[in-house]
C-alpha positions in Angstrom: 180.9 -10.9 -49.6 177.6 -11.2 -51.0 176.0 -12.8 -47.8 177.6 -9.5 -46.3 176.0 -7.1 -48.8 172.6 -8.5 -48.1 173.0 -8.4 -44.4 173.6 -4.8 -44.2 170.0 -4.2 -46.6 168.5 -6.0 -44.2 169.2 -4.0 -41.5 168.4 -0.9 -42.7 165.7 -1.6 -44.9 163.0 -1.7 -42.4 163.6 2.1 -41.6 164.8 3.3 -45.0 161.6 2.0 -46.7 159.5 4.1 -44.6 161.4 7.7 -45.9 158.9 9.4 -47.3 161.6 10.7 -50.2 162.7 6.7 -50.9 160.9 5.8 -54.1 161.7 9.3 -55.8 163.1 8.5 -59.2 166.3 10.3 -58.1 167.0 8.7 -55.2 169.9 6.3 -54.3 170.5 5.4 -50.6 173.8 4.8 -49.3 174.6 2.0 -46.8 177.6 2.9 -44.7 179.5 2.1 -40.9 179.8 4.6 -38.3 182.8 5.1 -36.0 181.1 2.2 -33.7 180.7 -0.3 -37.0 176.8 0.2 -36.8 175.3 0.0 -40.3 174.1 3.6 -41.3 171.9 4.8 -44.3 171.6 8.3 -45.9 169.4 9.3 -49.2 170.5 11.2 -51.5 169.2 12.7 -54.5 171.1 12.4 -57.6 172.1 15.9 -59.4 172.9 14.0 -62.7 169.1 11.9 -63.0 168.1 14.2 -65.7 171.4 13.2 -67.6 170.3 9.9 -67.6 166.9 10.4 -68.9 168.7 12.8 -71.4 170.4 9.9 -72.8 166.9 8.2 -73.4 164.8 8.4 -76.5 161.2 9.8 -76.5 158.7 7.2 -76.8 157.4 9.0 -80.0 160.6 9.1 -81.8 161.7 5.3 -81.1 160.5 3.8 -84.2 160.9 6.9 -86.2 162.8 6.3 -89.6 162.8 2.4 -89.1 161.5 -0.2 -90.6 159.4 -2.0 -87.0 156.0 -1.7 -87.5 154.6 0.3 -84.7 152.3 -1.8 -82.6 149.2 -0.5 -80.3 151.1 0.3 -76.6 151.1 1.2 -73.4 153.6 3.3 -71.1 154.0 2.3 -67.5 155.9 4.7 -65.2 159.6 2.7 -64.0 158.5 3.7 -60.4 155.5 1.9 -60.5 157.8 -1.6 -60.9 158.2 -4.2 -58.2 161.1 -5.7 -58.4 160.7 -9.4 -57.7 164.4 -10.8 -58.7 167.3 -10.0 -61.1 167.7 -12.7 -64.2 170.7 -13.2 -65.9 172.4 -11.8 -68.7 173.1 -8.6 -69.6 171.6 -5.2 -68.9 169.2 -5.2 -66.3 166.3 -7.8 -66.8 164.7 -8.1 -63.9 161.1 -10.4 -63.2 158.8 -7.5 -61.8 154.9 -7.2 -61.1 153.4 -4.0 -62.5 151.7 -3.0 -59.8 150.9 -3.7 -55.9 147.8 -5.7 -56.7 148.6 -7.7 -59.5 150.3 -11.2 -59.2 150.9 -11.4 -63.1 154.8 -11.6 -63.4 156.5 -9.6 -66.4 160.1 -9.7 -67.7 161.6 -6.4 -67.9 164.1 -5.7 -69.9 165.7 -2.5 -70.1 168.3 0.2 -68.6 167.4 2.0 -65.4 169.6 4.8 -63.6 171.5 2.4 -61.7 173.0 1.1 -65.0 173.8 4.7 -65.8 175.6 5.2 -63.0 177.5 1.9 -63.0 179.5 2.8 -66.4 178.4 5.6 -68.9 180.1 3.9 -71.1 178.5 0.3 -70.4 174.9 2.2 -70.2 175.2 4.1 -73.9 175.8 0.3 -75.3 173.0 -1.4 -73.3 170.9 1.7 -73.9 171.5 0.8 -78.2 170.8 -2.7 -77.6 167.8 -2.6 -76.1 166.0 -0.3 -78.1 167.6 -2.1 -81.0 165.9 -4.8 -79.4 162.8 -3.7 -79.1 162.6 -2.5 -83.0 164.0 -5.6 -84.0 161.4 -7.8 -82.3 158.5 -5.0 -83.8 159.8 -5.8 -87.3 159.4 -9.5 -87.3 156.5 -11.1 -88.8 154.2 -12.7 -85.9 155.9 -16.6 -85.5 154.4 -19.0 -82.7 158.5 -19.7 -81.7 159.6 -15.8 -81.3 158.7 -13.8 -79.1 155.7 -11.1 -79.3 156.6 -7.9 -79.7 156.2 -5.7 -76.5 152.8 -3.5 -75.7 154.3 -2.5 -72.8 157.1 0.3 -72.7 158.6 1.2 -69.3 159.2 5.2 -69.2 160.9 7.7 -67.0 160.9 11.7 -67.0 162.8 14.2 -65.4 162.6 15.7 -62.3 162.0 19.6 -63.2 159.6 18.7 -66.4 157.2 16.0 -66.0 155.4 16.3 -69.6 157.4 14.1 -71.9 158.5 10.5 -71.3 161.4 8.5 -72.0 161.7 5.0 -72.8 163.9 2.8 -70.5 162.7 -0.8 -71.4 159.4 -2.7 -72.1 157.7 -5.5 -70.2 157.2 -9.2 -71.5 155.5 -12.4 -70.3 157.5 -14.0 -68.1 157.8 -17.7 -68.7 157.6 -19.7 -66.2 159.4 -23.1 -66.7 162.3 -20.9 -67.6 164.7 -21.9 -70.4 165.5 -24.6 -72.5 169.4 -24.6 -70.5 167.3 -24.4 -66.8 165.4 -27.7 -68.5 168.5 -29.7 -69.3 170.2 -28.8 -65.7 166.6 -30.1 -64.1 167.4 -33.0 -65.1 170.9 -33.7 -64.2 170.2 -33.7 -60.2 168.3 -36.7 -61.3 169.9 -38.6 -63.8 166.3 -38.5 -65.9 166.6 -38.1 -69.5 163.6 -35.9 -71.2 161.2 -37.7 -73.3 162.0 -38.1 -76.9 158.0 -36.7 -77.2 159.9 -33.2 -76.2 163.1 -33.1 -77.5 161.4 -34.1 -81.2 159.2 -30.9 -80.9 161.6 -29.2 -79.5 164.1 -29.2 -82.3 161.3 -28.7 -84.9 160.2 -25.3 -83.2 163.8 -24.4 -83.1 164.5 -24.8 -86.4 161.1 -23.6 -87.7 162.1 -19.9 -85.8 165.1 -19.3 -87.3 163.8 -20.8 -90.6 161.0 -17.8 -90.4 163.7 -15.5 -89.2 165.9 -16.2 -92.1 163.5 -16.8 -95.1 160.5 -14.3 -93.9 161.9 -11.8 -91.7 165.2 -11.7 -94.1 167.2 -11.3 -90.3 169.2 -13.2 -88.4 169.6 -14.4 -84.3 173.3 -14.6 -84.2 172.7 -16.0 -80.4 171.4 -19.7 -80.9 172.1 -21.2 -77.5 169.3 -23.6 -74.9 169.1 -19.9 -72.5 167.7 -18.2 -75.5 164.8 -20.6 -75.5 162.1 -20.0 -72.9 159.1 -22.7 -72.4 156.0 -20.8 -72.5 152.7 -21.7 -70.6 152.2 -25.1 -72.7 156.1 -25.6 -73.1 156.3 -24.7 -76.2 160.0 -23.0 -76.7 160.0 -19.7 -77.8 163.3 -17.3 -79.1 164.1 -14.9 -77.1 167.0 -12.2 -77.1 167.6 -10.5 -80.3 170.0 -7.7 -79.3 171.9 -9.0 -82.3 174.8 -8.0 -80.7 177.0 -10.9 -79.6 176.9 -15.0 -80.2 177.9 -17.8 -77.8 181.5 -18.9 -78.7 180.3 -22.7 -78.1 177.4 -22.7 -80.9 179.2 -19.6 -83.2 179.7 -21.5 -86.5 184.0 -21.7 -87.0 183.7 -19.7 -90.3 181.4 -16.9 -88.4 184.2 -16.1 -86.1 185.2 -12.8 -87.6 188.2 -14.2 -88.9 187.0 -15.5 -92.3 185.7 -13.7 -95.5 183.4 -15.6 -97.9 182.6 -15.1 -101.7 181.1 -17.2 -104.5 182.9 -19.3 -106.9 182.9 -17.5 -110.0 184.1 -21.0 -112.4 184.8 -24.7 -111.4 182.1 -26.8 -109.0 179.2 -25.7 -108.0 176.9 -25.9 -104.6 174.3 -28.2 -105.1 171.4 -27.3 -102.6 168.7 -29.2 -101.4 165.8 -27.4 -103.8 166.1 -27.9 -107.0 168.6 -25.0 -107.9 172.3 -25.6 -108.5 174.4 -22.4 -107.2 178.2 -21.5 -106.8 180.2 -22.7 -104.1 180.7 -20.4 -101.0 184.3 -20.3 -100.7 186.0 -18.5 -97.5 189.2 -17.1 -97.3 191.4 -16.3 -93.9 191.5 -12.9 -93.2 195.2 -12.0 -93.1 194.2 -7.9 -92.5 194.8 -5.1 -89.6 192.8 -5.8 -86.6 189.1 -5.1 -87.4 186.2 -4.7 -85.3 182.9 -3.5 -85.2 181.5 -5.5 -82.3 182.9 -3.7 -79.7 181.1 -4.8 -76.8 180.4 -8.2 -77.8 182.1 -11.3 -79.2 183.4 -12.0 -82.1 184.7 -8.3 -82.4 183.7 -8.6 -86.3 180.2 -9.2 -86.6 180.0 -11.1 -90.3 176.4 -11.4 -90.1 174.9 -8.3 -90.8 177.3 -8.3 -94.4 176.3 -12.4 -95.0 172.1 -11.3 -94.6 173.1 -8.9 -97.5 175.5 -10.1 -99.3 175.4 -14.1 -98.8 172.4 -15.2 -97.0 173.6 -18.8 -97.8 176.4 -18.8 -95.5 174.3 -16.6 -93.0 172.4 -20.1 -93.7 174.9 -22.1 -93.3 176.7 -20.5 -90.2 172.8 -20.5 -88.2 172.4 -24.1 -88.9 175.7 -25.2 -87.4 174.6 -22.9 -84.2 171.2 -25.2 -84.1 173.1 -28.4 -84.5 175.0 -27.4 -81.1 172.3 -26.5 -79.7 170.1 -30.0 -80.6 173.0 -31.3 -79.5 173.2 -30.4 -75.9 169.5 -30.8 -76.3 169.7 -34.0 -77.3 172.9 -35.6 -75.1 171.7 -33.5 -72.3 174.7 -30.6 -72.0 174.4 -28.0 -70.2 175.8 -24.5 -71.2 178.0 -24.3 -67.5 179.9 -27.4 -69.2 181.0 -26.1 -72.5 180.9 -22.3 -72.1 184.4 -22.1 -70.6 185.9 -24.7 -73.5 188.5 -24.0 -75.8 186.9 -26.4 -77.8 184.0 -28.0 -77.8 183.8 -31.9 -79.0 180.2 -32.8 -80.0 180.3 -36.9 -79.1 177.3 -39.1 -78.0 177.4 -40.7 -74.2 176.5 -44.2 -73.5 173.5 -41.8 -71.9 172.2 -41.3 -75.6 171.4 -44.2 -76.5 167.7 -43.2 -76.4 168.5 -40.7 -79.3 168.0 -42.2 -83.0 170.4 -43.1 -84.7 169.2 -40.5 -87.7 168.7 -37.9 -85.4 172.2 -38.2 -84.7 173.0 -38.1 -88.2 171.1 -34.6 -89.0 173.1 -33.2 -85.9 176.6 -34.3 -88.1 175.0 -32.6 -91.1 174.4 -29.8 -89.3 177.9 -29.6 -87.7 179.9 -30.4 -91.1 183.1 -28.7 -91.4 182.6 -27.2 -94.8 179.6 -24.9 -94.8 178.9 -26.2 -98.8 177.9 -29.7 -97.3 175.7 -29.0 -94.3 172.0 -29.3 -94.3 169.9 -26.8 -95.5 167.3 -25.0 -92.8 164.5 -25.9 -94.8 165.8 -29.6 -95.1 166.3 -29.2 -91.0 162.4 -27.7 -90.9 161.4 -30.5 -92.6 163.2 -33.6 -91.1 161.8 -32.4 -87.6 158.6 -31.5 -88.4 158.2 -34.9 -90.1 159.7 -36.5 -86.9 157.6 -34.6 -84.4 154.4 -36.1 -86.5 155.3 -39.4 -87.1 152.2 -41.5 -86.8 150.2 -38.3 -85.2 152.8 -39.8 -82.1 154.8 -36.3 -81.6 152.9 -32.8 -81.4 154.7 -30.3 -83.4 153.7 -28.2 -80.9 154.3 -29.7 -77.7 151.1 -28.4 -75.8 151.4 -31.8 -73.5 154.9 -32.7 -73.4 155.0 -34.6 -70.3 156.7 -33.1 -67.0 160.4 -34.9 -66.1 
């Protein structure tokens, strides 16, 4: 089917290309059969454009009210895009260059008016996400392991009144060496195993992120998974993706699943942290309630964390960790997401493969994964134990500017 789809752009695109009216912003252009089965192609300009653009925010009103710090930026007309490939996930990231003559590759992310004419309903969501996104990201302090916020907004504007522009998405660097998950799968047409050297500063920068996003930022990732780590220019791993609008089933901590509710012990033992502070127990109790939900587009369909940030950052705590230990775990054994994303359950054991993993870096993955919350490692303890392992004898970079290539 998709071999067919392609076929059909291919041959029509040398003439449709040419149209003088093909690169309008309204424009779609319709591939179709005649009564001989010759492929066909018509343009036609969409009446309901300026409903999409309607449904877009002004770029002087996006941060208006919030609490992201409003950066120095750019706008770059959508138009001006070329589209290089699609990525994955949702929405409609896309690697582009900004321009004929330059070679520098971006990653945009964003909603164009294809996705508004997929599924209203589908675009108003993405739409929310991404500018959600983007004021997220503007409201972080600056972390070496999260990504930069964006001084590049992608804008549209209507047909009839070219004076004001609408946001659609923003640019970002593209990274190169791709994710953490494209890393691991590298390796298994191989058989090689990445070096210790990697996986060591690796699992400190991961844990350092989400330490800053927890105790600095005061917010939360939700998503901790090896495709929401990208290897930057020196392959250092930065944190991408904070829609905070959906988690990975196969790193989501069991407690965070939307069917628990936590609270404090008010009498009888105590949780006794790694500082040197002695605080109630978190105790969680099965919701037994009507249906709730107010995730509707993602998974769980109850979204604890927002409530937990407020209300109980130690099991916000808690619940993150357990999503890194997964994640250093398929790190570390060398699992891929295509082999656990379709479990039912996921068993975290160590391979014969693994037996180039320590034996204590096994044992702060089990911490992390501990079935009570109360017991698992604290994210400062995690911070620590890596950063100490990733310097060991000046032997590991914590940041892994010359991790070699596998």
């Amino acid at each position: 089917m998709r071999e067919a789809l392609y076929s059909s752009i291919r041959g029509v695109w040398d003439q449709c290309i040419r149209h003088p009216s093909v690169t309008a912003a309204d424009v779609t252009v319709e591939i179709y059969e005649d009564a001989k089965r010759q492929n066909q192609w018509r343009i036609s300009h969409e009446s309901v454009y300026n409903k999409y653009v309607d449904m877009l925010l002004p770029v002087s009103s996006l941060f208006w009210g919030g609490k992201a710090k409003v950066q120095a930026y750019n706008t770059k007309d959508y138009s001006s895009l070329i589209q290089i490939r699609h990525l994955g996930g949702r929405g409609r990231t896309a690697v582009v260059r900004s321009s004929q003559s330059s070679g520098t590759l971006y990653a945009f992310k964003g909603v164009d008016f294809g996705a508004f004419l997929e599924s209203r309903a589908d675009f108003e969501h993405l739409k929310d996400v991404c500018y959600h996104e983007i004021r997220t990201i503007s409201s972080l302090p600056p972390h070496p392991n999260i990504i930069p916020p964006s001084n590049t907004f992608i804008t549209v504007r209507k047909i009839d009144n070219d004076q004001e522009t609408f946001i659609c998405g923003a640019l970002y660097p593209f990274m190169e060496h791709g994710t953490l998950d494209d890393q691991i799968q590298n390796t298994k047409a191989t058989g090689a195993r990445l070096p210790l050297i990697s996986k060591a500063a690796w699992c400190f920068q991961m844990a350092s992120a989400i330490a800053h996003a927890h105790f600095t930022a005061h917010t939360f990732h939700m998503d901790i998974k090896p495709a929401n780590f990208v290897l930057n220019a020196r392959k250092d791993l930065i944190l991408i993706d904070w829609e905070q609008s959906g988690a990975a089933l196969y790193t989501l901590a069991p407690e965070a699943d939307g069917s628990w509710d936590v609270k404090e012990a008010t009498t009888g033992s105590s949780y006794h942290g790694t500082a040197d502070t002695t605080e109630p127990r978190l105790v969680y109790d099965k919701y037994s309630g009507p249906d709730r939900e107010n995730l509707a587009w993602g998974r769980p369909k109850w979204n604890v964390f927002p409530s937990w940030r407020d209300l109980y950052p130690r099991a916000l705590n808690a619940a993150e960790v357990f999503s890194l230990g997964r994640t250093m775990w398929m790190l570390l054994e060398q699992v891929t997401q295509s082999e656990v994303e379709e479990r039912d359950e996921v068993v975290v054991s160590w391979s014969d493969l693994a037996k180039d993993i320590p034996e204590d870096w096994k044992g702060v993955v089990s911490r992390c994964l501990d079935h009570d919350p109360n017991e698992r490692i604290g994210l400062l303890e995690l911070v620590d134990f890596w950063e100490a392992v990733a310097c060991k004898d000046q032997a590991y970079p914590v940041y892994a500017s010359s991790v070699p290539d596998v």
